[in-house]
Phi, psi and omega in degrees: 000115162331132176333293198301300187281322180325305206323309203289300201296283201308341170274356195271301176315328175286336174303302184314305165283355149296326184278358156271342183267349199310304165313303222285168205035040189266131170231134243232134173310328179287336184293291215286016162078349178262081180278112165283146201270141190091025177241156162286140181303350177249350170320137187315152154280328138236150153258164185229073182303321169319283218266344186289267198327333195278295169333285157354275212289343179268338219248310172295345151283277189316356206232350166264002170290331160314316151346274182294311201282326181296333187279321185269291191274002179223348204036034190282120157209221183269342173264358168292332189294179184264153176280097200273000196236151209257149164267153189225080171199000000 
């Protein structure tokens, strides 16, 4: 597999999985009763930028290797999927 599509596949995935992991554990200046001022109540109370990113990246490994190994050793890809769009010819 080209350099270029590893590249492509693992930035598409990571992307993906930051915005599922970006909530978990968010806790709101309002749960935690401290608002800082001039800020909103839903704003985070610390984000933890460190570990969102870190969480990602590992999660986003494990999930192109799941890939790589289904695609290469199993042959499972893109042309396995089903065709949902009609042909016109």
């Amino acid at each position: 597999m080209p350099l270029l599509t590893v590249v492509a596949i693992f930035f598409i995935l990571w992307w993906t999985v930051l915005f599922i992991v970006l909530p978990l554990g968010y806790r709101s200046q309002a749960e935690d009763g401290e608002i800082t001022l001039g800020t909103v109540e839903s704003a985070p109370a610390r984000f933890r930028g460190g570990r969102v990113l870190m969480l990602t990246t590992v999660i986003s490994i494990i999930l192109y290797v799941a890939y790589y190994l289904a695609s290469s050793y199993f042959g499972v890809g893109i042309a396995n999927l089903p065709n949902i769009v009609p042909s016109f010819e």
